[in-house]
C-alpha positions as CSV (number, residue, x, y, z in Angstrom):
1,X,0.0,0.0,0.0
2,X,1.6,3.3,-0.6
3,X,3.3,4.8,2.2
4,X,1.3,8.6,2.1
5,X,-2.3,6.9,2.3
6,X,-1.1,4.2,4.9
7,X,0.0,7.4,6.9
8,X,-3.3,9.6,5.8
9,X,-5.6,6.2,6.9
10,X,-3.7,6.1,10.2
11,X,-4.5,10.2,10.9
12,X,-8.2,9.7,10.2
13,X,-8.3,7.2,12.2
14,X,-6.6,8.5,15.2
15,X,-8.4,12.0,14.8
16,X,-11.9,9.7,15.2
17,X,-10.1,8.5,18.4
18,X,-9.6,11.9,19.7
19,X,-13.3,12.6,18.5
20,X,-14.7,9.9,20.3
21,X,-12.9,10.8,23.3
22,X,-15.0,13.9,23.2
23,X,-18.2,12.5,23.4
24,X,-20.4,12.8,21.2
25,X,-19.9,16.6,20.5
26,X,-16.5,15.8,19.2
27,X,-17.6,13.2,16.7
28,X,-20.3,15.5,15.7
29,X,-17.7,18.6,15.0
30,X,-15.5,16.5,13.1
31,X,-17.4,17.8,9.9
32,X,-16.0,21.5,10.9
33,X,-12.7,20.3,10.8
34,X,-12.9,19.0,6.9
35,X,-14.2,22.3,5.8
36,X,-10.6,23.5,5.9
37,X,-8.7,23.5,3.4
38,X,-5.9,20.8,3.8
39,X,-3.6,22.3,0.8
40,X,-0.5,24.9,2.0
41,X,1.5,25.8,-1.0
42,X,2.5,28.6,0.6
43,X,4.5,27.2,3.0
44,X,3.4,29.5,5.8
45,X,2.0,28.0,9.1
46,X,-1.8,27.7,9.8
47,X,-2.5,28.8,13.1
48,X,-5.7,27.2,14.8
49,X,-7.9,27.7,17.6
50,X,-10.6,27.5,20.4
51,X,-12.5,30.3,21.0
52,X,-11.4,31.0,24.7
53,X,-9.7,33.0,26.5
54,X,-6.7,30.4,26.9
55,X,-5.8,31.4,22.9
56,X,-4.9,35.0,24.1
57,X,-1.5,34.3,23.0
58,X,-1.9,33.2,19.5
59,X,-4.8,36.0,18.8
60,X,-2.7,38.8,20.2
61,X,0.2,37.8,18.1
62,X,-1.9,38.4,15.3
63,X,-3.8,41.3,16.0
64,X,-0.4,43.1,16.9
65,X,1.3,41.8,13.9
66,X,3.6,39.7,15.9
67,X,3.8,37.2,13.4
68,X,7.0,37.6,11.1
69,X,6.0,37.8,7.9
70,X,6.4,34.6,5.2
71,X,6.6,32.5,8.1
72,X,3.2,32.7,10.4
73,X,0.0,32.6,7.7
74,X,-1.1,36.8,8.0
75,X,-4.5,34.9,7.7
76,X,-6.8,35.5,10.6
77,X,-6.0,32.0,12.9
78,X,-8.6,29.2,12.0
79,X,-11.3,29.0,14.6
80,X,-13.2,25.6,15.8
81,X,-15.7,24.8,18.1
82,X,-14.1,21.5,20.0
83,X,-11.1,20.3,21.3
84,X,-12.0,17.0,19.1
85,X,-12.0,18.9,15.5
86,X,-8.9,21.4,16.5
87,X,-7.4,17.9,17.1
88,X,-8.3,16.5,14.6
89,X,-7.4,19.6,12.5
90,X,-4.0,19.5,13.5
91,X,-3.7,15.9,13.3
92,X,-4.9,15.9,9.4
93,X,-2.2,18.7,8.8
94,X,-5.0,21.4,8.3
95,X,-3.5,23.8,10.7
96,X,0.0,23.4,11.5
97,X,0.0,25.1,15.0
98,X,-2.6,24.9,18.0
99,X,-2.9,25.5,21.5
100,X,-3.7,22.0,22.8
101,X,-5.1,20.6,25.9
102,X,-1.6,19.5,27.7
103,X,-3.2,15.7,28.2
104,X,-4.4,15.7,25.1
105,X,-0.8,16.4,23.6
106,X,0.5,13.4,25.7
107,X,-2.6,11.3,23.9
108,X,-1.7,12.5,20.7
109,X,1.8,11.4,21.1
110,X,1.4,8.5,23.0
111,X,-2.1,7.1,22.0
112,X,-1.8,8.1,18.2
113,X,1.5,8.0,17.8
114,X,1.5,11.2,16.0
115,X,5.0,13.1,15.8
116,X,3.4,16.3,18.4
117,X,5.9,18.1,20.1
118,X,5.4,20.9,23.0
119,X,7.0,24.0,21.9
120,X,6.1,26.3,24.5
121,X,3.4,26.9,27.3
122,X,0.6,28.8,26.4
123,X,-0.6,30.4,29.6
124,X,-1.3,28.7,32.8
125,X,-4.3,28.4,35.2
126,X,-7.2,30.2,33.4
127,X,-10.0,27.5,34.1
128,X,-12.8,27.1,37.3
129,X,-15.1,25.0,38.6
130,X,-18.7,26.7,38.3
131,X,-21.5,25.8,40.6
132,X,-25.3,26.6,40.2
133,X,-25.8,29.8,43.2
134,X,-27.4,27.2,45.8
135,X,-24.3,25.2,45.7
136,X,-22.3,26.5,48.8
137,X,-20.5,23.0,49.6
138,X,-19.0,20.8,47.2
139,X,-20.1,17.6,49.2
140,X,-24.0,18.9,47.6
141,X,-22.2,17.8,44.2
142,X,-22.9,13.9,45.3
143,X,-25.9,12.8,43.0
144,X,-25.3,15.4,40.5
145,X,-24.1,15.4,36.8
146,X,-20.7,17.9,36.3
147,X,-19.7,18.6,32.6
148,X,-16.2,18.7,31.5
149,X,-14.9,19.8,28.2
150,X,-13.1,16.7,27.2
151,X,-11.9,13.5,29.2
152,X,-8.0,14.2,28.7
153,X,-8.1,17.9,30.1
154,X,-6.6,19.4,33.1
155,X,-10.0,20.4,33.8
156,X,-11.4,16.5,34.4
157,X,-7.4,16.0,36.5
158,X,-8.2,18.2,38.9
159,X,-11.6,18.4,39.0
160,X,-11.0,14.6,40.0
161,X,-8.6,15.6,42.4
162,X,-11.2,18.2,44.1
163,X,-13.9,15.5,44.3
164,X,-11.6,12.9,46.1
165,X,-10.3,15.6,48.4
166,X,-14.4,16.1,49.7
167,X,-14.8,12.2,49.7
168,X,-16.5,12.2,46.5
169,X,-16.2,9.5,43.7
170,X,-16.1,10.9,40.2
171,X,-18.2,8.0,37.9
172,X,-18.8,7.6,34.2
173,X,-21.3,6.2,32.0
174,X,-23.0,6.0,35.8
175,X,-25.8,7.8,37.4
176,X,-24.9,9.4,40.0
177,X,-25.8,8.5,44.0
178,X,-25.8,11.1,46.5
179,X,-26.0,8.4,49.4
180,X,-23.2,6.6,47.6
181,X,-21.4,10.3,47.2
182,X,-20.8,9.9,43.6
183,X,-20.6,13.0,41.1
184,X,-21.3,11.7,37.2
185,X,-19.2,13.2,34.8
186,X,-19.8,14.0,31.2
187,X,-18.5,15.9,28.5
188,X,-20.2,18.7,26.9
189,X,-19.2,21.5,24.8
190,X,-18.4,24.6,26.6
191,X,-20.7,26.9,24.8
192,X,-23.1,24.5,26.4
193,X,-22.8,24.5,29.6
194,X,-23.8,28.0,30.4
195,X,-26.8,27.4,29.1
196,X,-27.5,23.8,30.7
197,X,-26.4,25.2,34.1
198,X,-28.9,28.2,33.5
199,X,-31.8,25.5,33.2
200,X,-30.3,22.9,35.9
201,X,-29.5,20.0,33.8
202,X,-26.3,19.8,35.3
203,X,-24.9,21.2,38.9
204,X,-21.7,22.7,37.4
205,X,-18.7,22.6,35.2
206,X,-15.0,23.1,35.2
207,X,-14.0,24.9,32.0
208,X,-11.3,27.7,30.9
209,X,-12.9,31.4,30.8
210,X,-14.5,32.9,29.5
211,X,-17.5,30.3,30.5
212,X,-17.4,30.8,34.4
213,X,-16.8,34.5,34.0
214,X,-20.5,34.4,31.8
215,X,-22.4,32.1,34.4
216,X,-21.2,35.3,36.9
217,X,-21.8,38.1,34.5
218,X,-25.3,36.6,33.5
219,X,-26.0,35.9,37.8
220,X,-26.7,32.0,36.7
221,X,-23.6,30.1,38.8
222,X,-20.7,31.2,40.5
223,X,-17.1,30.2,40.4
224,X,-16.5,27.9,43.1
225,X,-13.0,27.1,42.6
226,X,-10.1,28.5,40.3
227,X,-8.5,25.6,39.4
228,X,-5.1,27.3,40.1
229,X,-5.8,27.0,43.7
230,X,-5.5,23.3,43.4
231,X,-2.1,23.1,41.3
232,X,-0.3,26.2,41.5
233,X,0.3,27.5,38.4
234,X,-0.4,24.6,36.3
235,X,-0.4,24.3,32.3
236,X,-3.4,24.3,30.5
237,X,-2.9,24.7,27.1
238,X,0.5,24.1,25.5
239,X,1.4,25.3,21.9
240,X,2.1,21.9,19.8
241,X,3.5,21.7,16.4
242,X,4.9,18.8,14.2
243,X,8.5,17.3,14.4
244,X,8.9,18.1,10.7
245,X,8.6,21.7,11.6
246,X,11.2,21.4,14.2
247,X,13.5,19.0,11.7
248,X,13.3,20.7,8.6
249,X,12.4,24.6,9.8
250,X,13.7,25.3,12.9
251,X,13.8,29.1,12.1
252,X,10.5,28.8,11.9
253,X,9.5,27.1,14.9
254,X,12.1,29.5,16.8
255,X,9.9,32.9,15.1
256,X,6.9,31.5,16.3
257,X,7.9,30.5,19.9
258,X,9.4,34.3,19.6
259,X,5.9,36.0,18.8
260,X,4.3,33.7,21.3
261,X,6.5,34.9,24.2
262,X,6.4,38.7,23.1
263,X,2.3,38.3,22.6
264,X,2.5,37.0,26.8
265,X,4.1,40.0,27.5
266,X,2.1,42.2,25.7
267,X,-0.9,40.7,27.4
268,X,0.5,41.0,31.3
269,X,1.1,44.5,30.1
270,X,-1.8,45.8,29.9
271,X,-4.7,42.7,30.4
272,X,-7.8,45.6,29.8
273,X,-6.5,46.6,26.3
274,X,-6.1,42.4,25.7
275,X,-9.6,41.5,26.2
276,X,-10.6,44.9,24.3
277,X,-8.7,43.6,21.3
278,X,-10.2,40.2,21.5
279,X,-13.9,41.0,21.8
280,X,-14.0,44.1,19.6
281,X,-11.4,42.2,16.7
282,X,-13.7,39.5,16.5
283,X,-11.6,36.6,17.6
284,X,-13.8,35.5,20.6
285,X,-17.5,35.6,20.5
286,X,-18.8,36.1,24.0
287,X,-19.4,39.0,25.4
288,X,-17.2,41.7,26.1
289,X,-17.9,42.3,29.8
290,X,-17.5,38.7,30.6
291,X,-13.8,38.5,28.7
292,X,-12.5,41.5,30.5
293,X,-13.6,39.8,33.7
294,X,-11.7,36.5,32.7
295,X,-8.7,38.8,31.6
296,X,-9.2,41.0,35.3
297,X,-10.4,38.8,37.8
298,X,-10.0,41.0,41.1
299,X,-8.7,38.6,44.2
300,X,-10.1,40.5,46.7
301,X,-13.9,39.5,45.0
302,X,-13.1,35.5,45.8
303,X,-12.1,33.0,48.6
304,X,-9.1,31.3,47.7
305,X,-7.6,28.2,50.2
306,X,-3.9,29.6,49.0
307,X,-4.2,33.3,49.4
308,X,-0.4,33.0,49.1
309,X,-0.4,31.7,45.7
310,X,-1.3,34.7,43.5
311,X,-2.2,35.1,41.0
312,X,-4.8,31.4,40.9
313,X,-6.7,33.2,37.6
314,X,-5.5,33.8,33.9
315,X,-1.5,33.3,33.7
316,X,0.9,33.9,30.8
317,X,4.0,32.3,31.0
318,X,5.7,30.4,28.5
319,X,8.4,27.6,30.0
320,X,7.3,23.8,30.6
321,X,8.5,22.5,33.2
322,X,9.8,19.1,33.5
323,X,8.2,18.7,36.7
324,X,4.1,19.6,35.8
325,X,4.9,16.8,32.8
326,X,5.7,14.3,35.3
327,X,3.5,14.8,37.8
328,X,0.7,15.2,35.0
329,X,1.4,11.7,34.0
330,X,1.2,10.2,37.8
331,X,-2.5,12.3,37.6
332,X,-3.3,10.7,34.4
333,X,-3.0,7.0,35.9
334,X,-5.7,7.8,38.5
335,X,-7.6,9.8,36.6
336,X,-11.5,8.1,35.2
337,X,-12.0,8.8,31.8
338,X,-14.5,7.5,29.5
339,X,-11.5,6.3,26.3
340,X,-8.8,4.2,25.5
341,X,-6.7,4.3,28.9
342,X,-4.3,1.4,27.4
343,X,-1.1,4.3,26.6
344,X,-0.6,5.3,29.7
345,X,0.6,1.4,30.4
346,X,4.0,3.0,28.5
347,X,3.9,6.4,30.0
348,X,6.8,6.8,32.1
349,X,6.4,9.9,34.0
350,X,10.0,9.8,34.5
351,X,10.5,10.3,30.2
352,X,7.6,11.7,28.9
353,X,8.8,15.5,29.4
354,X,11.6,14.9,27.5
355,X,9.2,12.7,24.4
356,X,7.0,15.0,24.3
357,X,8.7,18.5,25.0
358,X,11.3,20.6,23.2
359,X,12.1,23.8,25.4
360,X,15.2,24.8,22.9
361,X,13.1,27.6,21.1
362,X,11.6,29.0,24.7
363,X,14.4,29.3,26.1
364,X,16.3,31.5,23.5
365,X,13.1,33.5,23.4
366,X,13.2,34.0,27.2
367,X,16.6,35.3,27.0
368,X,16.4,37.4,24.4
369,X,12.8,39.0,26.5
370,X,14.5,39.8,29.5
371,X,15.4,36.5,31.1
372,X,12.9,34.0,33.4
373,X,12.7,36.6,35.9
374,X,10.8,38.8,33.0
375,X,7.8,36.7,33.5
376,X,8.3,36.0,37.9
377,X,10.3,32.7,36.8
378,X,12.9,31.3,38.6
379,X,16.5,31.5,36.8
380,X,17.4,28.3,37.2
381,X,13.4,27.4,35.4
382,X,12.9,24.6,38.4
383,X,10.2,24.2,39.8
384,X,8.6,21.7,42.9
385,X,4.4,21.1,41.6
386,X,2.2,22.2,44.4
387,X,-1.1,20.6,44.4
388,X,-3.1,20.9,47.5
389,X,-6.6,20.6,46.8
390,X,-9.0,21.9,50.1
């Protein structure tokens, strides 16, 4: 069989595998994903997307023209509506660089096989757990549904890790129990869940902003938890690209890491002219009150169990640390998910970082920004994981 189909067969079917670990949603979006165009004679990269506030990065590169020119597409960055056809997008070669779920980049690489490689961090923290208002405790969770955005997301880790903390047992494919103290979890799309927490169909959802900053805009839930006061400063979403890129254009994968880290900057800069430029450009739909608030989150308006670990909301920093991977991958293997759990039989948490992760481009691009300390890192970019969840 010729070598280019085998390899285009083997892409379809891992994207459906990524799909169908999104629920049904995912399989369902895959349609969005084909409408792209999958030709690039140009040569420059694709850039794609989720329409949340954790793509700041990307977006503000290209609205400030961040992007050098002939290498980053000057094309407005692809948007989708799931994690499963961004995936799948990327996976297919339709876009050629995407901020990705940092589980899902591990499943990509080590589910799929396909050649994904963490370039940089996109931002940290950024996510919460929303509650309907009359949900003041978390143990009032048991017997409840929670949505999730996908079943390899930090947001289902520690969301997992925040039920077990309260003596409650996350369950899938399960109704839930309050006298048995289990919470069902199920994946839903986030432009969802506002809506089916508005009408009570579920008691809350852990998702990145803006989505909890709408439910308190719109006085329909309340953030319960940031997830950042569970793991300090944890990666969310991580900007992946292909190993070809990295082989055959490392230039290019160096500019782009480069507009990446000066897009962060820009953002900490000035956060209120950030969300300004993503609501009124057009590159997130929500409202424009509720992506300021997820871009300016005040902490003196919330209760945080780690007062000392400012800020838990929205961070922009761009170095992976070889410690979140590894501990990530310990998470992983206790984690419930409703999917093929077979990989992480071969995921070493002690080798994964440095599979999965190559920090060469990041770090020139943090020394020539000012150094770690530019962005409150430490110079010797070590790190001990806190995760403490109360």
């Amino acid at each position: 069989m010729n070598g280019r189909l085998l390899s285009r067969r083997s892409a379809l079917t891992g994207a459906v595998a990524v799909a169908a670990a999104g629920g049904l949603a995912g399989l369902a979006d895959l349609a969005r994903a084909a409408t792209v165009d999958r030709t690039n004679t140009s040569g420059q990269l694709r850039i794609g997307y989720l329409p949340i506030t954790d793509a700041a990065p990307l977006l503000i590169a290209h609205a400030a023209g961040l992007y050098q020119p002939g290498v980053v597409s000057a094309a407005r960055p692809v948007l989708f509506r799931s994690w499963a056809s961004l995936a799948e997008a990327f996976v297919t070669r339709q876009v050629d660089a995407v901020h990705m779920l940092m589980p899902t980049a591990l499943q990509l690489r080590f589910l799929l096989g396909s050649a994904v490689r963490v370039l940089s961090w996109n931002h940290t923290n950024g996510s919460a757990l929303t509650v309907a208002p009359d949900i003041t405790d978390l143990g009032q969770l048991a017997g409840t549904q929670v949505a999730i955005p996908f079943w390899w997301s930090i947001h289902n880790i520690i969301l997992q890790e925040l039920l077990r903390a309260h003596d409650l047992v996350p369950v899938v494919r399960r109704s839930a129990s309050r006298g048995a103290r289990t919470v069902e979890l199920i994946v839903m799309s986030p432009s969802d869940m506002v809506p089916a927490l508005a009408n009570r169909s579920i008691s809350g959802y852990v998702v990145a902003d803006p989505f909890n900053a709408m439910a308190q805009v719109r006085n329909i839930g309340r953030i319960h938890t940031f997830l950042g006061d569970v793991w300090r400063d944890h990666a969310c979403c991580v900007v992946i690209a292909h190993q070809d890129l990295i082989d055959n254009r490392p230039q290019a994968a160096a500019s782009l890491v480069n507009s990446i880290v000066l897009a962060q900057q820009r953002i900490n800069a000035d956060r209120a002219a950030a969300a300004t430029t993503l609501s009124t450009g057009g590159y997130l739909p929500q409202p424009a009150p509720a992506i300021k608030t997820a871009l300016t989150y005040r902490a003196q308006d919330y209760h945080f169990a780690h007062p000392d670990w400012q800020p838990q909301r929205l961070g922009f920093q761009p170095f992976p640390f070889p410690s979140f991977t590894s501990q990530l991958v310990e998470a992983m293997h206790t984690t419930v998910v409703d999917g093929d759990r077979q990989f992480l039989n071969r995921l070493d948490p002690a080798t994964a970082h440095a599979q999965l992760v190559d920090d060469t481009f990041v770090r020139s691009a943090l020394t020539a920004h000012g150094g770690p300390q530019n962005f409150g890192l430490p110079t010797d970019l070590t790190r001990i994981e806190q995760v403490q969840p109360l």
